[in-house]
C-alpha positions as CSV (number, residue, x, y, z in Angstrom):
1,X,-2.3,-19.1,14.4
2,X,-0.1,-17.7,17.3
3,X,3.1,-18.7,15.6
4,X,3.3,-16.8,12.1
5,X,6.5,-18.6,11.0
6,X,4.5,-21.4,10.9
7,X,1.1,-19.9,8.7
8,X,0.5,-20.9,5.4
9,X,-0.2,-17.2,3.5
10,X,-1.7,-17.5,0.1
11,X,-1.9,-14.8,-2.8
12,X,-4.8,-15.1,-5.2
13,X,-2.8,-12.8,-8.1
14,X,0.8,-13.4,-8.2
15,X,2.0,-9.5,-9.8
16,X,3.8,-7.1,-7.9
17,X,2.5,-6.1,-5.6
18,X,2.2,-9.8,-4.2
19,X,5.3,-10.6,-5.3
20,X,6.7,-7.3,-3.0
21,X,4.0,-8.3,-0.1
22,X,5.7,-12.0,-0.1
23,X,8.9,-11.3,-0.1
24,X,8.6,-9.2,2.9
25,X,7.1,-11.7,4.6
26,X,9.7,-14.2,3.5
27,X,12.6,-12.1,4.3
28,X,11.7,-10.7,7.3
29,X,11.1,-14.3,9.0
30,X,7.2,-13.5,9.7
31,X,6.9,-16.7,7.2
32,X,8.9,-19.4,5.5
33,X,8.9,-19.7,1.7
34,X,7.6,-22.7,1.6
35,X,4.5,-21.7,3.5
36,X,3.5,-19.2,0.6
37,X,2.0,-20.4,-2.3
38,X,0.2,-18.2,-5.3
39,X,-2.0,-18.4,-8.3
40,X,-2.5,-16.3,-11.3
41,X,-4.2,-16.9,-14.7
42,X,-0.7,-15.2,-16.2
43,X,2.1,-18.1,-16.4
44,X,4.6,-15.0,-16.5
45,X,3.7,-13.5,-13.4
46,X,3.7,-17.0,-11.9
47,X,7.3,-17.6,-13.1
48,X,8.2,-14.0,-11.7
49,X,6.3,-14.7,-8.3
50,X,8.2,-18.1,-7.9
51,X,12.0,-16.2,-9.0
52,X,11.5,-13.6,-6.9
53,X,10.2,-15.4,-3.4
54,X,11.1,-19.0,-3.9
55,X,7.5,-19.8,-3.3
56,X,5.3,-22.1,-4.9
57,X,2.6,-21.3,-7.4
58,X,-0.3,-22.8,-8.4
59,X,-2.5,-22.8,-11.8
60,X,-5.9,-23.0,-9.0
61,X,-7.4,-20.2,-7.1
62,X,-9.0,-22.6,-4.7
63,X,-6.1,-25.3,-4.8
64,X,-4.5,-21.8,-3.0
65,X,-7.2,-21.0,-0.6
66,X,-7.8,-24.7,1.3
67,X,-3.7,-24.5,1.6
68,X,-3.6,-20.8,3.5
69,X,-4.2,-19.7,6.9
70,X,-4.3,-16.2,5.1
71,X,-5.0,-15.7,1.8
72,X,-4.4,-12.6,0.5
73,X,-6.6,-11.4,-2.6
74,X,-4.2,-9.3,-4.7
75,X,-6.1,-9.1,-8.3
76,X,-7.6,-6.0,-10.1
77,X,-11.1,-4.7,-8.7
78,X,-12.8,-5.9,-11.8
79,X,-11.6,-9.4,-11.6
80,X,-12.7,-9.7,-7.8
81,X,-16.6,-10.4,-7.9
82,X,-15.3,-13.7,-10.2
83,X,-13.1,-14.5,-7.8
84,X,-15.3,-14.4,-4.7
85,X,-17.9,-16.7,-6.8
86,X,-15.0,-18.8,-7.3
87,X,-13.9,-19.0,-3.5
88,X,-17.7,-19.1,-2.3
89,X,-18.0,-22.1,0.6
90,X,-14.2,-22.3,0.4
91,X,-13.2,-19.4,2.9
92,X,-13.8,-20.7,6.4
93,X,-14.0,-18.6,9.5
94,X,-10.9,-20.3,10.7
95,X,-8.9,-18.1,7.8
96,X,-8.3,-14.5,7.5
97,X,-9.0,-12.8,4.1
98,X,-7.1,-10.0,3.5
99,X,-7.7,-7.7,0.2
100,X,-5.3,-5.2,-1.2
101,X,-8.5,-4.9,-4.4
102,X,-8.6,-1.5,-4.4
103,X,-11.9,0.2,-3.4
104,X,-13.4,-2.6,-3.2
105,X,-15.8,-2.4,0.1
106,X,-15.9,-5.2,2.9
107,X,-19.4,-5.2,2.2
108,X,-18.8,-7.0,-0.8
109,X,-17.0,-10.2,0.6
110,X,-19.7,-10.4,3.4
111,X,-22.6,-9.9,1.0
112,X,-21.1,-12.9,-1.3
113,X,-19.1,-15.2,1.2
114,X,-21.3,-14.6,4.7
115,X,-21.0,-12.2,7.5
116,X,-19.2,-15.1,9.5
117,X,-15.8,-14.7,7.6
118,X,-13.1,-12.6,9.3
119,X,-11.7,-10.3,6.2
120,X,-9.5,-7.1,6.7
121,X,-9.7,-4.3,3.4
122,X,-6.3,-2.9,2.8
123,X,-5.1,0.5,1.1
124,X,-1.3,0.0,0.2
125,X,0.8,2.7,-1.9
126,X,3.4,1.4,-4.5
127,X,6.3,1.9,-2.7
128,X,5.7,-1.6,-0.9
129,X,7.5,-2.8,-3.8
130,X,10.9,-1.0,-2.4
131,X,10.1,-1.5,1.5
132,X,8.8,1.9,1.9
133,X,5.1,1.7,1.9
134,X,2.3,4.0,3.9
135,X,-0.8,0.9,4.3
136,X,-4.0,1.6,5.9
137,X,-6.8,-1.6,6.9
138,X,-9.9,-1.6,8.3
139,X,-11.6,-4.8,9.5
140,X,-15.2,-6.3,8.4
141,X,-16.7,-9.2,9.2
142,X,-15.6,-11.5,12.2
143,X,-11.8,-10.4,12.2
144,X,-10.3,-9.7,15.6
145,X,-7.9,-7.4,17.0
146,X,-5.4,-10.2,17.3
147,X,-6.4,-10.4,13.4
148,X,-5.6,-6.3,12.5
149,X,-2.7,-6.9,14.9
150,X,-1.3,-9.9,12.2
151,X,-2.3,-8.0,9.2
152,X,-0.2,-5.2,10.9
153,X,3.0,-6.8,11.4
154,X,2.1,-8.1,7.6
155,X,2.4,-4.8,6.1
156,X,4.8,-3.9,8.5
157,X,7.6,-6.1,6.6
158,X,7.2,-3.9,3.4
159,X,6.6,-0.2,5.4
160,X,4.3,1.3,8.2
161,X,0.6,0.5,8.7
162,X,-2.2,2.1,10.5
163,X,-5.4,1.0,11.6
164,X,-8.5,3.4,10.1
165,X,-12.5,2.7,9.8
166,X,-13.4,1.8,6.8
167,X,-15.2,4.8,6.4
168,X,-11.7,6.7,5.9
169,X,-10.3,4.7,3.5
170,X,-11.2,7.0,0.4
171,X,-9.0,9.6,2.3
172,X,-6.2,6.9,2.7
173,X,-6.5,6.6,-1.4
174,X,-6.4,10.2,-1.9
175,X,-3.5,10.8,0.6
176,X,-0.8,7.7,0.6
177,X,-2.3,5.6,-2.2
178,X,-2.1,8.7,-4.6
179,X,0.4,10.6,-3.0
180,X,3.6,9.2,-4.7
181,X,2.2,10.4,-8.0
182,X,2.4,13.8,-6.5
183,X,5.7,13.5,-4.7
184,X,6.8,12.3,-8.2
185,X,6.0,15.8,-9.7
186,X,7.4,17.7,-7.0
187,X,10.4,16.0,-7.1
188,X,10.8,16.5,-11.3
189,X,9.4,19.3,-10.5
190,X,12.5,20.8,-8.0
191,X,15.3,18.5,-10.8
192,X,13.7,21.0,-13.5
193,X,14.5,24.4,-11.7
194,X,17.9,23.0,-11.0
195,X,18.6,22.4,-14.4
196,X,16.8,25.8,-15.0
197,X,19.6,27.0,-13.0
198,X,22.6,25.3,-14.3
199,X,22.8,22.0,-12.9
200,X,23.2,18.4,-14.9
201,X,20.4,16.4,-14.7
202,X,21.0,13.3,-13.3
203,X,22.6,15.6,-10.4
204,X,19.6,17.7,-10.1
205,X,17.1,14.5,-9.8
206,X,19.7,12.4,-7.4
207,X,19.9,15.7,-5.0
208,X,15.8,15.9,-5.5
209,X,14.6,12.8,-5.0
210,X,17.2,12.6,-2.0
211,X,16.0,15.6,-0.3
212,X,12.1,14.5,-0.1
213,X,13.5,11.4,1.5
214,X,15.5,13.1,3.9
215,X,13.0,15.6,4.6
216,X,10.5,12.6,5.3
217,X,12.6,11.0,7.5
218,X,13.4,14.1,9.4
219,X,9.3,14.2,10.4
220,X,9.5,10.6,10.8
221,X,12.5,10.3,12.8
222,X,11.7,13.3,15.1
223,X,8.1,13.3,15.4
224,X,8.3,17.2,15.2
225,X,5.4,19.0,13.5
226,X,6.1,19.4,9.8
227,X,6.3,23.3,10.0
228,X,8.7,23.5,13.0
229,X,11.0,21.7,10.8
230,X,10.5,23.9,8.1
231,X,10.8,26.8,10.2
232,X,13.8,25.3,11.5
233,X,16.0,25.7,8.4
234,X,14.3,29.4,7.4
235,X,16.9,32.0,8.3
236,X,15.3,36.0,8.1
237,X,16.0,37.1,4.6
238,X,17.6,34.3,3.9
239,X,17.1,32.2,0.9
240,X,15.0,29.5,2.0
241,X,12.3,32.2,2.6
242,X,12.7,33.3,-0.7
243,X,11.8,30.4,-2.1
244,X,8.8,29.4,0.7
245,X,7.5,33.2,-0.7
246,X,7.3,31.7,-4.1
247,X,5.9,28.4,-3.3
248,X,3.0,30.1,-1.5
249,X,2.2,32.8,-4.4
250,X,2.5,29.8,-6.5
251,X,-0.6,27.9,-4.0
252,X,1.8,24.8,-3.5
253,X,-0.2,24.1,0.1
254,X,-3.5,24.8,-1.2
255,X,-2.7,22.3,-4.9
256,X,-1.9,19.3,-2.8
257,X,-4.8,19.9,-0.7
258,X,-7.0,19.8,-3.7
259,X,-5.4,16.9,-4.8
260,X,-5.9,15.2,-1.8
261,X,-9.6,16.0,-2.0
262,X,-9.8,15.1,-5.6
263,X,-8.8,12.1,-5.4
264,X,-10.4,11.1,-2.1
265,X,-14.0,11.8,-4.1
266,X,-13.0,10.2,-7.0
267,X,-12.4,7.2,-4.9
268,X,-15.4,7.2,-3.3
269,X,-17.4,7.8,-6.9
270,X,-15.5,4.5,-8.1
271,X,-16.8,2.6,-5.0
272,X,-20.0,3.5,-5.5
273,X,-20.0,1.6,-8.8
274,X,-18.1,-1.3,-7.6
């Protein structure tokens, strides 16, 4: 498996979030198109899955799993216990199973498809579907380093990817798998005071939505701490303070904190019943 053009990868659940992951691959070289393959009980997302990629799809979960080097399980939480019945004494310990099923603990594959399988649990955000997404994995089972190092340069086609402990996942939820939702708000949130103050809409949410990117790639691209940067651009009694003043009599820092927290327990409250 040293040469990843040449790996068959195969998605159990053919919607977008497969569809994004594949094309990545497909597009970036790490894979050809005609070494992907995908099933899905949903003709339509089938049809989209093959449009999109140019891959094949398939009616048969399993037909999918004795094809792939790497079979990706990309289906809703609920839906995975069935599916792991399904693929029980199919998945060898000469494949990788990777799982973007959303809080859905390694201890589950292991537990229903033996402790000799190499799997890797993935956290990705939605913006994998424009190239932009913030992934987290965390191996179980058998998998390798040379393993989280492929599943790296997997994610790596649609975004950035870290390695985490499993045990940290639930903060990955409640940070980067949440976080667009909040980013969202922030950013209608700063189009709304500019229309507040007199500026068209579609002007206000263009010059919003392209200053959070900017900004993010100004941390990214620099590596500098956060409030350097922000420091950086604050001039004494100058506007930009003003408006830091209200942020912080407002508790911006200390709401997005929360949310990070909420959501982080609510994730791990979900896995518990999973």
């Amino acid at each position: 498996m040293s040469d990843s053009r040449q790996m068959k990868v195969g998605f159990i659940g053919a919607g977008r979030m497969a569809t994004a992951l594949a094309g990545g691959l497909i597009s970036s070289g790490f894979t050809s198109a005609e070494n992907v393959c995908a099933s899905d009980t949903y003709e339509s997302a089938r049809e989209k899955f093959a449009h999109e990629t140019g891959a094949t799809t398939l009616e048969a979960n399993l037909t999918v799993a004795e094809l792939s080097d790497i079979v990706i399980l990309a289906v809703k939480p609920q839906q995975l216990p069935d599916v792991l019945q399904e693929l029980k004494g199919t998945i060898s310990e000469k494949q990788l199973l990777v799982s973007i099923a959303a809080g859905s603990p390694l201890s589950l594959f292991l537990e229903t498809l033996g402790d000799s399988i190499r799997v890797i649990r993935v956290m990705p955000n939605t913006p994998c579907l424009v190239k932009q997404g913030a992934s987290a994995f965390a191996r179980g089972g058998k998998a390798t380093e040379a393993d989280a190092s492929l599943v790296d340069t997997l994610l790596s086609t649609v975004g950035i990817a870290v390695e985490v402990p499993e045990s940290q996942l639930d903060a990955v939820t409640g940070l980067s798998g949440s976080g667009p939702a909040y980013i969202y708000q922030i950013i209608e949130a700063l189009s709304d005071g500019a229309v507040r103050m007199g500026l068209p809409r579609h002007v206000a949410t263009q010059l919003a939505a392209q200053t959070v990117k900017g900004a993010a790639e100004m941390v990214l691209e620099t590596g500098e701490h956060p409030g350097a940067l922000k420091d950086a651009v604050t001039s004494p009694g100058g506007t930009t303070i003003a408006g830091i003043h209200a942020l912080e009599s407002g508790g911006l820092r200390s709401s997005l904190m929360n949310a990070v927290a909420a959501a982080t327990l609510r994730s791990i409250e979900l896995g518990k019943k999973s």
